[in-house]
C-alpha positions, 0 to 999 in steps of 0.5 A, spaced: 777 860 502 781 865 497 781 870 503 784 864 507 790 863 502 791 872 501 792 872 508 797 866 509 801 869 503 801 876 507 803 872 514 809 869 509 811 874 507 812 877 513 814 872 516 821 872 510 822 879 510 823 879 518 828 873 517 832 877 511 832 882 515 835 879 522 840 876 516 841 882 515 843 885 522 848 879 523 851 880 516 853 887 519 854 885 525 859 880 523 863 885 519 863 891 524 866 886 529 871 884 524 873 891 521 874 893 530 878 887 530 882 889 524 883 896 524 883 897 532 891 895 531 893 900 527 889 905 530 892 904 536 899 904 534 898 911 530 894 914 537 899 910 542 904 914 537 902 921 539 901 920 546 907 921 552 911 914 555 909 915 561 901 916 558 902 908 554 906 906 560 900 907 566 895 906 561 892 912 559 886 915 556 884 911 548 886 918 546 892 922 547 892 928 553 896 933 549 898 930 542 906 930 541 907 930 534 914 931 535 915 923 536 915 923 530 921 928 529 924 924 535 924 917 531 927 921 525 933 923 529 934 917 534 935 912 528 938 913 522 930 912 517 932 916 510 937 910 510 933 904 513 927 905 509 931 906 502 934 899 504 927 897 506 924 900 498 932 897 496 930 890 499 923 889 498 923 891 490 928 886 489 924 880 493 918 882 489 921 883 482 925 875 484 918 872 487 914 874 481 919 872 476 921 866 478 913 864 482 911 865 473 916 860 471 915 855 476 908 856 475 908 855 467 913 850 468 908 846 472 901 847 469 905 846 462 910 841 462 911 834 463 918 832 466 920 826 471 920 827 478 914 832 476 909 829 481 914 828 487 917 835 486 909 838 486 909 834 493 915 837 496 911 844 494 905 842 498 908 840 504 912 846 505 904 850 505 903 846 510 909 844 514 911 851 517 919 850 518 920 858 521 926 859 525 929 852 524 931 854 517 935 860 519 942 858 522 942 854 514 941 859 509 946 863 514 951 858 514 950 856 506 950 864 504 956 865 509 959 859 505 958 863 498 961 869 501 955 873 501 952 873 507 954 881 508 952 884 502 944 886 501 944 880 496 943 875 502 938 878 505 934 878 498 935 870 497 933 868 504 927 873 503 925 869 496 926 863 498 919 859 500 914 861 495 910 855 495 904 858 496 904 863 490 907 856 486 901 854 486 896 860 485 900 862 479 899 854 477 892 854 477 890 861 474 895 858 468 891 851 468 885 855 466 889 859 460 886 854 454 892 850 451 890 852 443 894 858 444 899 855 445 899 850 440 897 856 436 903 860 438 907 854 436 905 852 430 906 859 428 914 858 430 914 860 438 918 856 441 916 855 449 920 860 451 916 865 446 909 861 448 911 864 455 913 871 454 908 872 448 901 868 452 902 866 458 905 872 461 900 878 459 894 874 460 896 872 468 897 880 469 892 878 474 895 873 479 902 876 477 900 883 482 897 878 487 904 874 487 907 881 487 903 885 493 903 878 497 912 879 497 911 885 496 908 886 504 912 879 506 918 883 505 917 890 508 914 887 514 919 881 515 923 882 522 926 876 525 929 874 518 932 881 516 935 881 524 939 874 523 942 877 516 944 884 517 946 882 525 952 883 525 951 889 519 947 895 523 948 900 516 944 894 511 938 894 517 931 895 513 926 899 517 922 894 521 929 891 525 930 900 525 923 901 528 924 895 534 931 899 536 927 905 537 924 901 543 930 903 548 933 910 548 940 912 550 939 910 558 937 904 555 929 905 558 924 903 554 920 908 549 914 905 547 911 912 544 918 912 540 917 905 537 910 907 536 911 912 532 917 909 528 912 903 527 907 908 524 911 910 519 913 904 517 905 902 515 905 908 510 908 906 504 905 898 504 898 901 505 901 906 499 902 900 494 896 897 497 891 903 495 895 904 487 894 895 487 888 893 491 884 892 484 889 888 480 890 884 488 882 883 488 882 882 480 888 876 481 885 872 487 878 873 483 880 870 477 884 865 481 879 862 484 875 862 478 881 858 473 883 854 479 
């Protein structure tokens, strides 16, 4: 009988390991299709990048036949990059600096303060997480920026960036609803005043959340392009380096260069995968602490 029972345990032992380790397999599986389906994009662009037109056009070889590094010195002299990354870094720093300053107000705002319209207020945020207005948004915020004499200044192109941070409204809300509210009250009781609840408390301890709501605008900004063509259409010299990159599509002769773009866009991935690589712990710190406290 007890011999029975040692080897029933046995068969269920080896019965478990199996499936952990089919478990196993898929979960490997799974994320090695995700990485190919992630990756292959950018390494396409970098390869396709150092390949001849004629190689990218008639559908060449995955690697290229002869490796044309001058491409890149090409989509340097082409288009005008010193200038179009500068308005990009100009651009997309402010956008950041904008979003997350005024995301951490709204935010504190929100999980700290009773108002009236509060309610109707977090419903109108709520609708524009889910109700993708897009393109249709455009033509206005141009019109109302032309109507504040701004529209061909760099300025303009900041605010119309800024705008829509629904999203980050409600991470910053969130992470702040899970900071106890007797540091407050402490704060208070010791002469703060709400704004110095704010600078002193709560925005030292939401560091976290703050670099997720700056990297998220911080990419946003740098990869944007229908937004940053529409406001700096009629304004070549204030382009940032993505409207750049698609112009570097059509030569002189007006034939397309698709080697060109592809290397002009593969410069345009260093400096996001650059404030990823120095940000990527706060980043995966901020939506874990968020996730938690939300």
């Amino acid at each position: 009988m007890a011999e029975a029972n040692v080897q029933e345990i046995k068969m269920n032992q080896v019965h478990l390991s199996k499936k952990a380790w089919a478990s196993l397999i898929a979960k490997w599986i799974f994320l090695g299709v995700m990485i190919v389906f992630t990756l292959y994009p950018v390494i396409y662009t970098v390869l396709g990048s150092l390949k001849t037109n004629a190689e990218l056009t008639q559908g060449g070889g995955f690697f290229p036949e002869v490796w044309h590094f001058e491409n890149y010195y090409k989509a340097f002299i082409q288009a005008d990059f010193t200038q179009y990354t500068l308005n990009s870094v100009i651009v997309s720093a402010s956008v950041t600096l904008l979003a997350t300053v005024t995301t951490s107000l709204a935010g504190f705002v929100m999980a700290r303060r009773d108002f009236a319209g509060k309610k109707i207020l977090l419903a109108l945020y709520m609708s524009m997480m889910f109700v993708s207005l897009g393109s249709v948004t455009l033509y206005p915020i141009y019109e109302l920026l032309r109507a504040l004499k701004i529209n061909k200044t760099m300025l303009a192109l900041v605010i119309a960036l800024t705008g829509g941070q629904a999203t980050n409204v409600f991470l910053v809300m969130g992470f702040t609803k899970g900071i106890p509210r007797e540091l407050d009250e402490a704060a208070i009781i010791d002469g703060c005043s709400i704004y110095g609840v704010y600078t002193r408390i709560i925005l030292p301890l939401s560091k976290p959340i703050l670099a997720v709501v700056a990297l998220f605008s911080f990419r946003n900004a740098w990869n944007d392009y229908i937004t940053s063509l529409i406001m700096t259409i009629s304004m070549p010299k204030l382009q940032t380096l993505t409207v750049a990159v698609v112009q570097l599509k059509y030569s002189v002769n007006a034939a397309a260069e698709w080697h060109i773009m592809l290397a002009g866009a593969s410069i345009a991935i260093i400096p996001i995968l650059i404030v990823y690589l120095f940000a990527n712990k706060q980043f995966i710190a901020g939506l874990t602490a968020g996730a938690v406290k939300g």
